[in-house]
PQR file of N, CA, C, O and H, with PARSE charges and radii, in Angstrom:
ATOM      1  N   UNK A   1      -5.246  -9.019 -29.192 -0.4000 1.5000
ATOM      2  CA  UNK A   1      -3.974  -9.644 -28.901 -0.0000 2.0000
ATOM      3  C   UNK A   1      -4.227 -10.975 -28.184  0.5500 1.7000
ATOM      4  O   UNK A   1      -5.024 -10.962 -27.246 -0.5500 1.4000
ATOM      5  N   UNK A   2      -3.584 -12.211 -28.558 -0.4000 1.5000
ATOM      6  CA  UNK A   2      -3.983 -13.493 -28.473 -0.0000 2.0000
ATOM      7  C   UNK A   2      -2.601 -13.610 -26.987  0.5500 1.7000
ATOM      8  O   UNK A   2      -1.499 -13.081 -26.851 -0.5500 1.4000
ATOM      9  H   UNK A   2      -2.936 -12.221 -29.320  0.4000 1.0000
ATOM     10  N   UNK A   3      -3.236 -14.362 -26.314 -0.4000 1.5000
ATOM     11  CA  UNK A   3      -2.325 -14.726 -24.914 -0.0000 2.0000
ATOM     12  C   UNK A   3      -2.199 -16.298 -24.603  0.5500 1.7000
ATOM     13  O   UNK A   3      -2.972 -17.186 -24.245 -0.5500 1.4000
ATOM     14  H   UNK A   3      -4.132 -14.792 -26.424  0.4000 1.0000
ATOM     15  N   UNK A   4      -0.668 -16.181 -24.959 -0.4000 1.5000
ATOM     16  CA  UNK A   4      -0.112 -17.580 -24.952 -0.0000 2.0000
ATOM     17  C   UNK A   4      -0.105 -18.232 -23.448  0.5500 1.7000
ATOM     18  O   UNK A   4      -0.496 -17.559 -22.495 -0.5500 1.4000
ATOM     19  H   UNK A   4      -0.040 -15.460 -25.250  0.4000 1.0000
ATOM     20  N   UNK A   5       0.256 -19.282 -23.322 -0.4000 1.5000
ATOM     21  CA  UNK A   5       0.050 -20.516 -22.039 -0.0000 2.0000
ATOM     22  C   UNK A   5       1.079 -20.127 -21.302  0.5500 1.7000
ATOM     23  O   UNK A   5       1.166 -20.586 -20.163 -0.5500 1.4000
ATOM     24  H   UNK A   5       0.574 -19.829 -24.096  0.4000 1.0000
ATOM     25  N   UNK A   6       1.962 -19.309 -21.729 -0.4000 1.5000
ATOM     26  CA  UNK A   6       3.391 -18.433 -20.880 -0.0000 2.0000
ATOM     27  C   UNK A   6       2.798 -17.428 -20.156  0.5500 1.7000
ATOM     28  O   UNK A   6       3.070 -17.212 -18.975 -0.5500 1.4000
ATOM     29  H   UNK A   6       1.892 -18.936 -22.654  0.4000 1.0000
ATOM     30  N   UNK A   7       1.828 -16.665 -20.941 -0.4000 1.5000
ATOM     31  CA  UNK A   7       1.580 -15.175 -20.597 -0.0000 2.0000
ATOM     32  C   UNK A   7       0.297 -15.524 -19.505  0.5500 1.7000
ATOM     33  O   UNK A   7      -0.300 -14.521 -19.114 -0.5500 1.4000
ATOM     34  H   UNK A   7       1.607 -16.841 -21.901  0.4000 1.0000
ATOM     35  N   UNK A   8       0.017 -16.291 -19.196 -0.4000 1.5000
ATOM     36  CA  UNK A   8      -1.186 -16.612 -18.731 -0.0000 2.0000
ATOM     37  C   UNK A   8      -1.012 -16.421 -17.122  0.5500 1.7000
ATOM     38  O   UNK A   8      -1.579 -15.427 -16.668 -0.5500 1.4000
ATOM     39  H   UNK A   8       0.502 -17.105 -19.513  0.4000 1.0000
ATOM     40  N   UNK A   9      -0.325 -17.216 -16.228 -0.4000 1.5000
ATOM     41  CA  UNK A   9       0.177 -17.885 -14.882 -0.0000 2.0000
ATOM     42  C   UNK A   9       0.437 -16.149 -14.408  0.5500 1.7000
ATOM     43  O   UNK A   9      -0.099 -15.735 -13.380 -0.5500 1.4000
ATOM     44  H   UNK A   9       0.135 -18.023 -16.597  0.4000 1.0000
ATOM     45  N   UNK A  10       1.203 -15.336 -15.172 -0.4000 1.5000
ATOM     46  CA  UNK A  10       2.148 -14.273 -14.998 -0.0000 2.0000
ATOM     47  C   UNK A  10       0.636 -12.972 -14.425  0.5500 1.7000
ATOM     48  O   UNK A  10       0.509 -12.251 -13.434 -0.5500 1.4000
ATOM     49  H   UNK A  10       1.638 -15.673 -16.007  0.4000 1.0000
ATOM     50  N   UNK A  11      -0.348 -13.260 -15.801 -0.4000 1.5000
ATOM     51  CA  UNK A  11      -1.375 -11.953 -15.740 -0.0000 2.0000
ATOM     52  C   UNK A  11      -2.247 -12.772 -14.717  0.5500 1.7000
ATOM     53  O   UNK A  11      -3.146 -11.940 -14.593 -0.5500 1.4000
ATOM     54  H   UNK A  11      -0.245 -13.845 -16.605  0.4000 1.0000
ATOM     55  N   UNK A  12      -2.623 -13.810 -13.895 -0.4000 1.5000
ATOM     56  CA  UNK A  12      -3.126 -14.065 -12.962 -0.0000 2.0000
ATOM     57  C   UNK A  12      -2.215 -13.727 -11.357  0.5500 1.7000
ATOM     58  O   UNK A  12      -2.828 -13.277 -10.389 -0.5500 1.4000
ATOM     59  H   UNK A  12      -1.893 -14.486 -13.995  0.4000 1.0000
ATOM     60  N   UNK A  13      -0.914 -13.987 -11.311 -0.4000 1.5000
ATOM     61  CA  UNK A  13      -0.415 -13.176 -10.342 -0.0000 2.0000
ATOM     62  C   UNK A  13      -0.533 -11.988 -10.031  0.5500 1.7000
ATOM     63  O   UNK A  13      -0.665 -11.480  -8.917 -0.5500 1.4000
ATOM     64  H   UNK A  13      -0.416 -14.352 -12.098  0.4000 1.0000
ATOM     65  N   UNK A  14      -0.451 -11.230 -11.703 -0.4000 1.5000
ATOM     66  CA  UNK A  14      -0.349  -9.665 -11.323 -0.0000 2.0000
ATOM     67  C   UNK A  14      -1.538  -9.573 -10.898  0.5500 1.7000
ATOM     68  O   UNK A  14      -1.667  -8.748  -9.994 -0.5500 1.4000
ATOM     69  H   UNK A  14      -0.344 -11.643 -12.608  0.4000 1.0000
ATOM     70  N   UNK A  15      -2.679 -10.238 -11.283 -0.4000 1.5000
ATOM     71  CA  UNK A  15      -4.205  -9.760 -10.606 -0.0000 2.0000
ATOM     72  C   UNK A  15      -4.502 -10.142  -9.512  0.5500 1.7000
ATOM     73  O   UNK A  15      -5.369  -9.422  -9.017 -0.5500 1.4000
ATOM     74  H   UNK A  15      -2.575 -10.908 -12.018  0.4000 1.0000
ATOM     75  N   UNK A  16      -4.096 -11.194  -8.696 -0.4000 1.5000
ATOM     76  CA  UNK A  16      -3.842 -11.977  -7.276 -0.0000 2.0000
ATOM     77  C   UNK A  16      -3.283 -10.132  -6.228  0.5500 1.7000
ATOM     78  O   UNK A  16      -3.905  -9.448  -5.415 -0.5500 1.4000
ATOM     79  H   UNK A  16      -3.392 -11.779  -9.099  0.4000 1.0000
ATOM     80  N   UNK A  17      -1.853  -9.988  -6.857 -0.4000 1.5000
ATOM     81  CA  UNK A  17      -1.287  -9.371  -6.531 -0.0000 2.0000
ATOM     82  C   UNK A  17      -2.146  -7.915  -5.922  0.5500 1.7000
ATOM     83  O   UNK A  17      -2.246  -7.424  -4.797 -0.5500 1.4000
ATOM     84  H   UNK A  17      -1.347 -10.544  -7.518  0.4000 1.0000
ATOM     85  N   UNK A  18      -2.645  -7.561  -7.179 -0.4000 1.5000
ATOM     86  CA  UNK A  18      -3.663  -6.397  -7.434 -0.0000 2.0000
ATOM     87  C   UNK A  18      -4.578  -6.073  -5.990  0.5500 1.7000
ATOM     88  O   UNK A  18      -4.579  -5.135  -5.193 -0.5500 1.4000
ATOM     89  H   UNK A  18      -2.564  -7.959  -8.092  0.4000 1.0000
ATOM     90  N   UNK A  19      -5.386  -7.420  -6.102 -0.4000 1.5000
ATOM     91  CA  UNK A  19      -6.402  -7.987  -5.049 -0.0000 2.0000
ATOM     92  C   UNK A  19      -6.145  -7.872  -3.686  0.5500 1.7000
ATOM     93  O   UNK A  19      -6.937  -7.554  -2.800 -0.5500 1.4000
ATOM     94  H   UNK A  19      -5.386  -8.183  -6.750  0.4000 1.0000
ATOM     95  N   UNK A  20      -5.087  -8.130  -3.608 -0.4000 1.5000
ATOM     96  CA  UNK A  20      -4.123  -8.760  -2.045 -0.0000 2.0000
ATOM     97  C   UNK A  20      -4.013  -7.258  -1.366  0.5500 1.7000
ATOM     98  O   UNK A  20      -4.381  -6.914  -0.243 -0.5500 1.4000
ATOM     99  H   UNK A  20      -4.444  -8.389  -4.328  0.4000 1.0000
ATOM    100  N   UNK A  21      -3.188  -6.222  -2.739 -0.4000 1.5000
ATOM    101  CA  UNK A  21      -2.748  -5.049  -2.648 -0.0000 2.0000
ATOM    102  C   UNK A  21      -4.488  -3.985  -2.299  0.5500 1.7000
ATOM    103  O   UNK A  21      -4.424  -2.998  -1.565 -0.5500 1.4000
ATOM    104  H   UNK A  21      -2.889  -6.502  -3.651  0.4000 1.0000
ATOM    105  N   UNK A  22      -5.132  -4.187  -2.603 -0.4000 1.5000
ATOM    106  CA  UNK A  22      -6.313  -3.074  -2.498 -0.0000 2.0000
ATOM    107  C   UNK A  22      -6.962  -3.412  -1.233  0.5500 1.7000
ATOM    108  O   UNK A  22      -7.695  -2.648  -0.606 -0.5500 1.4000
ATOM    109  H   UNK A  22      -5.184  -4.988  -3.199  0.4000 1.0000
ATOM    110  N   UNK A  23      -6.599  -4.791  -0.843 -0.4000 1.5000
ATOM    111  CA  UNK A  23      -7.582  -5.275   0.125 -0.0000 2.0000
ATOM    112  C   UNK A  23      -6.547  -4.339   1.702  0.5500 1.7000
ATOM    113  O   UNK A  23      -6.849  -3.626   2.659 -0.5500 1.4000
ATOM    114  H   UNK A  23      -6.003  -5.412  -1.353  0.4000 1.0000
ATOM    115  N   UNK A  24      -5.291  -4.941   1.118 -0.4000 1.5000
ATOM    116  CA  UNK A  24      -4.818  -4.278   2.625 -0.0000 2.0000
ATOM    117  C   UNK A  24      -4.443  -2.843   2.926  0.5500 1.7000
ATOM    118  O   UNK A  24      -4.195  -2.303   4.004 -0.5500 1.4000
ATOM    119  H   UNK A  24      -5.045  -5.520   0.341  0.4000 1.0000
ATOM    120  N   UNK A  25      -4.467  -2.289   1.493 -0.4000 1.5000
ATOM    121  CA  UNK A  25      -5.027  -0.541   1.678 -0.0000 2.0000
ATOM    122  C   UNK A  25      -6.100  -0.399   2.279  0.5500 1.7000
ATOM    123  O   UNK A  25      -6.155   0.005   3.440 -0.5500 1.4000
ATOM    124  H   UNK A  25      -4.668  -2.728   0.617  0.4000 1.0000
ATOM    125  N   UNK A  26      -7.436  -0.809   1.352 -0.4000 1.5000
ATOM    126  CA  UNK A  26      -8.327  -0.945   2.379 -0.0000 2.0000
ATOM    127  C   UNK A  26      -8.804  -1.310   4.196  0.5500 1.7000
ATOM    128  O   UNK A  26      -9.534  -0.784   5.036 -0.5500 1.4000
ATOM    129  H   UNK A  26      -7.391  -1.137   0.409  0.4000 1.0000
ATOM    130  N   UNK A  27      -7.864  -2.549   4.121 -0.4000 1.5000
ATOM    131  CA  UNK A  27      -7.587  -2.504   5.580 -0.0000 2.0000
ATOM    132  C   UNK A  27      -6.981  -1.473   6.836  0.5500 1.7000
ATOM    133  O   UNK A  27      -7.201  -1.277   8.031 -0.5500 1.4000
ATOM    134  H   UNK A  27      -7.270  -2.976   3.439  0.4000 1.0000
ATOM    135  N   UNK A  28      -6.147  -0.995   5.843 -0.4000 1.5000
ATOM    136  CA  UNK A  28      -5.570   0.107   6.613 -0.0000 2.0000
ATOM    137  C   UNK A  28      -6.723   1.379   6.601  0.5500 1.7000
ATOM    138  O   UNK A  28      -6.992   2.035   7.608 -0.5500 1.4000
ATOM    139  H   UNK A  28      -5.967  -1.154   4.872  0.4000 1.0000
ATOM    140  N   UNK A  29      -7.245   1.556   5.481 -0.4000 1.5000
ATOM    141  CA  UNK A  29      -8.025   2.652   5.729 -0.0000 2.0000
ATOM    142  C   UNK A  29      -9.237   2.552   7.039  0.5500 1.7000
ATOM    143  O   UNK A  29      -9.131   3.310   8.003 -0.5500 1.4000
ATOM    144  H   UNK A  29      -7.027   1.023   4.663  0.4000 1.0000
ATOM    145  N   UNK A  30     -10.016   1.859   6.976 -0.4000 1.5000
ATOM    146  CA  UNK A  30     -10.618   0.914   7.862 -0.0000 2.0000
ATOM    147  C   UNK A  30     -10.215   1.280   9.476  0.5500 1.7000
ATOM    148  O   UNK A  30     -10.894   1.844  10.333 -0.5500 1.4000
ATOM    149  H   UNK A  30     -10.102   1.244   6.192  0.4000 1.0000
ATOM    150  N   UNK A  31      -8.976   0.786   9.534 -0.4000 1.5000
ATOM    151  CA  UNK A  31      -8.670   0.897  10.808 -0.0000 2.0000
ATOM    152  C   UNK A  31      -7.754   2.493  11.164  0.5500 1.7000
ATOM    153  O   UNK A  31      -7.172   2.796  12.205 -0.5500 1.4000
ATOM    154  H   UNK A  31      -8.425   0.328   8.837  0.4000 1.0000
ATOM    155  N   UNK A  32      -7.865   3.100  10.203 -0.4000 1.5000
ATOM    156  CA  UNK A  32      -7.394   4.720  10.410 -0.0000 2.0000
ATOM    157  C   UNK A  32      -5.698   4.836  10.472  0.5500 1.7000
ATOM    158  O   UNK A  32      -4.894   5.524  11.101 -0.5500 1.4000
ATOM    159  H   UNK A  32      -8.337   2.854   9.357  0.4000 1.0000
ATOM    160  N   UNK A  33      -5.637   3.922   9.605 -0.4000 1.5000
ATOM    161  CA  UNK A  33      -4.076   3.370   9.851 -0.0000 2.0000
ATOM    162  C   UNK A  33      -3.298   5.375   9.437  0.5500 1.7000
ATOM    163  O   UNK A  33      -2.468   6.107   9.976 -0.5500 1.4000
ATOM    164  H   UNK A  33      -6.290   3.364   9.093  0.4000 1.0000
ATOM    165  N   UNK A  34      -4.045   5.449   8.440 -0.4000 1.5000
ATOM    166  CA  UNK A  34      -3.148   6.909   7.751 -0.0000 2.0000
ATOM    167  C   UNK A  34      -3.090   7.595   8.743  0.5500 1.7000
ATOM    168  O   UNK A  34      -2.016   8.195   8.718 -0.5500 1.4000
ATOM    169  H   UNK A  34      -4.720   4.855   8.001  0.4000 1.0000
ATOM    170  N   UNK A  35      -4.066   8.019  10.236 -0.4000 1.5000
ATOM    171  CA  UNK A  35      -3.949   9.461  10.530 -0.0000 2.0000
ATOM    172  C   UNK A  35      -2.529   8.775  11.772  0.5500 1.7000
ATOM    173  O   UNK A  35      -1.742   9.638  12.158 -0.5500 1.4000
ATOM    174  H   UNK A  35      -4.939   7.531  10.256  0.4000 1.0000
ATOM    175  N   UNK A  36      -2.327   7.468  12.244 -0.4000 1.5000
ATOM    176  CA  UNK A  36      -1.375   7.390  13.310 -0.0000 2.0000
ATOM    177  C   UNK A  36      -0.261   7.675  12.324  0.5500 1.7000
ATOM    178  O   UNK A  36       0.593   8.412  12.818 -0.5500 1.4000
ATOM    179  H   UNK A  36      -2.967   6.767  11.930  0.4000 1.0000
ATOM    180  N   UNK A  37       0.038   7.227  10.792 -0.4000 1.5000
ATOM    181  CA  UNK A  37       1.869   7.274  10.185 -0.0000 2.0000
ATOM    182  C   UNK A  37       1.557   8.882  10.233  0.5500 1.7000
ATOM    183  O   UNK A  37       2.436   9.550  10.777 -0.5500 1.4000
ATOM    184  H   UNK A  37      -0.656   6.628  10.391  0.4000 1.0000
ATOM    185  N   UNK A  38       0.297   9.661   9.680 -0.4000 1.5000
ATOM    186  CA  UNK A  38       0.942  11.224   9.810 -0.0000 2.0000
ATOM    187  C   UNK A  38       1.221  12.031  11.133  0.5500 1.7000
ATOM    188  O   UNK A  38       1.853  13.086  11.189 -0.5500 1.4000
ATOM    189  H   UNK A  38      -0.417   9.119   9.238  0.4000 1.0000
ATOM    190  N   UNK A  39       0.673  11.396  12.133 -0.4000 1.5000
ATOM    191  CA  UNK A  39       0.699  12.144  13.452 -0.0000 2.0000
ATOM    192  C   UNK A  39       2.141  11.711  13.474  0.5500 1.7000
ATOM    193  O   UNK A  39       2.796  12.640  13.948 -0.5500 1.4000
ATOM    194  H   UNK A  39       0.160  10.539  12.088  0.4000 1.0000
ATOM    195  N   UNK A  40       3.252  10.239  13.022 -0.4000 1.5000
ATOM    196  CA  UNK A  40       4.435   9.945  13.374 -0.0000 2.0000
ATOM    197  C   UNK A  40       5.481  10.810  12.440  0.5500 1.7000
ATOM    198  O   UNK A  40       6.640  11.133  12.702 -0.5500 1.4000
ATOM    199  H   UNK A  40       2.720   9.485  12.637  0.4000 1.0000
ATOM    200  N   UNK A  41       4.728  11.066  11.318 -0.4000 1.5000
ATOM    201  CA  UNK A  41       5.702  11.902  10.294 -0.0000 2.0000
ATOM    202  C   UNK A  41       5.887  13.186  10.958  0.5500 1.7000
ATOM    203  O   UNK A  41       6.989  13.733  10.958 -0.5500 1.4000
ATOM    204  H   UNK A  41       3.787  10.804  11.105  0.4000 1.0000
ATOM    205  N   UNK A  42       4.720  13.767  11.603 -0.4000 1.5000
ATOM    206  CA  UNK A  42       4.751  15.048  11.935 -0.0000 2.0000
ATOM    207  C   UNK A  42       5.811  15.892  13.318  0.5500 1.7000
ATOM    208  O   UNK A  42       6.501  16.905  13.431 -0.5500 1.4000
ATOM    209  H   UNK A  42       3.824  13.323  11.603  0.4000 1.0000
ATOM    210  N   UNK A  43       5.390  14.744  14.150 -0.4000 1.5000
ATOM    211  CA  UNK A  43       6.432  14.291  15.496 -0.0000 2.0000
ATOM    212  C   UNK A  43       8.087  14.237  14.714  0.5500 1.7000
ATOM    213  O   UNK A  43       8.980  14.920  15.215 -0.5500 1.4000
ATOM    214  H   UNK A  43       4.830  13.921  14.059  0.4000 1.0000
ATOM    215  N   UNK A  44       8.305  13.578  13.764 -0.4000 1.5000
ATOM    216  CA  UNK A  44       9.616  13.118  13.481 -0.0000 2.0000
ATOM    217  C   UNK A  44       9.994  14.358  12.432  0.5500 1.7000
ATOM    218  O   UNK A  44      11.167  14.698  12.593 -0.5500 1.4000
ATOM    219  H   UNK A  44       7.579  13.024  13.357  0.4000 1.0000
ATOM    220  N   UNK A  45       9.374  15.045  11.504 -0.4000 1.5000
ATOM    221  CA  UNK A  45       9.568  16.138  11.418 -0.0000 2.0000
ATOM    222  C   UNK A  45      10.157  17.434  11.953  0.5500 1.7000
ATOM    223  O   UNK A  45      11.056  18.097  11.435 -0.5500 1.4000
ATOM    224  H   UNK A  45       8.422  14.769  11.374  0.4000 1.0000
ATOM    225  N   UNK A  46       9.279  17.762  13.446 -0.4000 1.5000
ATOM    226  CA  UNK A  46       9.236  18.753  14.309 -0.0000 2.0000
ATOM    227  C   UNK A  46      10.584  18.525  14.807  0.5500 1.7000
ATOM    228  O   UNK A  46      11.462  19.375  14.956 -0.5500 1.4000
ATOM    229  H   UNK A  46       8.548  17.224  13.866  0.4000 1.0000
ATOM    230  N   UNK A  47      10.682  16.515  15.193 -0.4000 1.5000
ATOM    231  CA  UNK A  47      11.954  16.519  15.881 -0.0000 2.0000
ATOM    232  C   UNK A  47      13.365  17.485  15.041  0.5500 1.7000
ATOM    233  O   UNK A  47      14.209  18.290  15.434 -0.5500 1.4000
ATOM    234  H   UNK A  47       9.969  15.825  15.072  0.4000 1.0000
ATOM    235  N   UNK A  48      12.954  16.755  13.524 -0.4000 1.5000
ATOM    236  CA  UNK A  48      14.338  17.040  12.712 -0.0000 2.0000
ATOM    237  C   UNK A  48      14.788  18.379  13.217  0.5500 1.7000
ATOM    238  O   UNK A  48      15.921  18.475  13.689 -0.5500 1.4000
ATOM    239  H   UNK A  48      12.268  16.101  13.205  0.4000 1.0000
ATOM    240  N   UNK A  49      13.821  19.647  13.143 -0.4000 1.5000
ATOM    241  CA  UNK A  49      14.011  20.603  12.930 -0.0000 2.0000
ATOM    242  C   UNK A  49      14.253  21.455  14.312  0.5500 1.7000
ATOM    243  O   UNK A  49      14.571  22.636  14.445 -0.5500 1.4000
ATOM    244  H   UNK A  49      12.901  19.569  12.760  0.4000 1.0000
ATOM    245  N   UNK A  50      14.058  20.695  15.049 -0.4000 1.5000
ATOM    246  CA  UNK A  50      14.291  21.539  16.496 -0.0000 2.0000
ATOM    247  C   UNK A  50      13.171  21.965  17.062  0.5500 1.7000
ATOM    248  O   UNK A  50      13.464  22.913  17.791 -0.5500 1.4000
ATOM    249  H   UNK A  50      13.800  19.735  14.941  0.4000 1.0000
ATOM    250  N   UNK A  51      11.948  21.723  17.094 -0.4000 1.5000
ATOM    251  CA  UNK A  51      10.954  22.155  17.701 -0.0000 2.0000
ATOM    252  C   UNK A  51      10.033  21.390  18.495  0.5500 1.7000
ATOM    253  O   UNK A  51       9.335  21.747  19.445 -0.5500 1.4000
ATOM    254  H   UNK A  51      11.711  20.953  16.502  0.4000 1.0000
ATOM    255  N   UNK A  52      10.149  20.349  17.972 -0.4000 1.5000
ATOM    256  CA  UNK A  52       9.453  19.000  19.098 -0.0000 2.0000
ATOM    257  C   UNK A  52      10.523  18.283  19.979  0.5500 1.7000
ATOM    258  O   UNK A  52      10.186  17.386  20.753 -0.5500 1.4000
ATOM    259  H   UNK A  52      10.715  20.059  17.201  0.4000 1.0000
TER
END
């Protein structure tokens, strides 16, 4: 499949995009970002339900 001078600008964003996106997952993983949002889900959970 041949890619016109339209389609071009568009599939370099989405890959910019891509890049930008893995790097700051990565970042978060890195800095242990996941275990503080589940310790906050878990707290806000307990709250819902009456036990925290």
């Amino acid at each position: 499949m041949r890619k016109t001078r339209q389609e071009l600008p568009i599939l370099v964003l989405r890959f910019c995009v891509l890049i930008v996106s893995v790097f700051f997952i990565l970042a978060g993983l890195i800095k242990k970002e996941h275990l503080e949002v589940m310790q906050k889900a878990v707290k806000i959970c307990l709250e819902c339900i009456g036990i925290g």
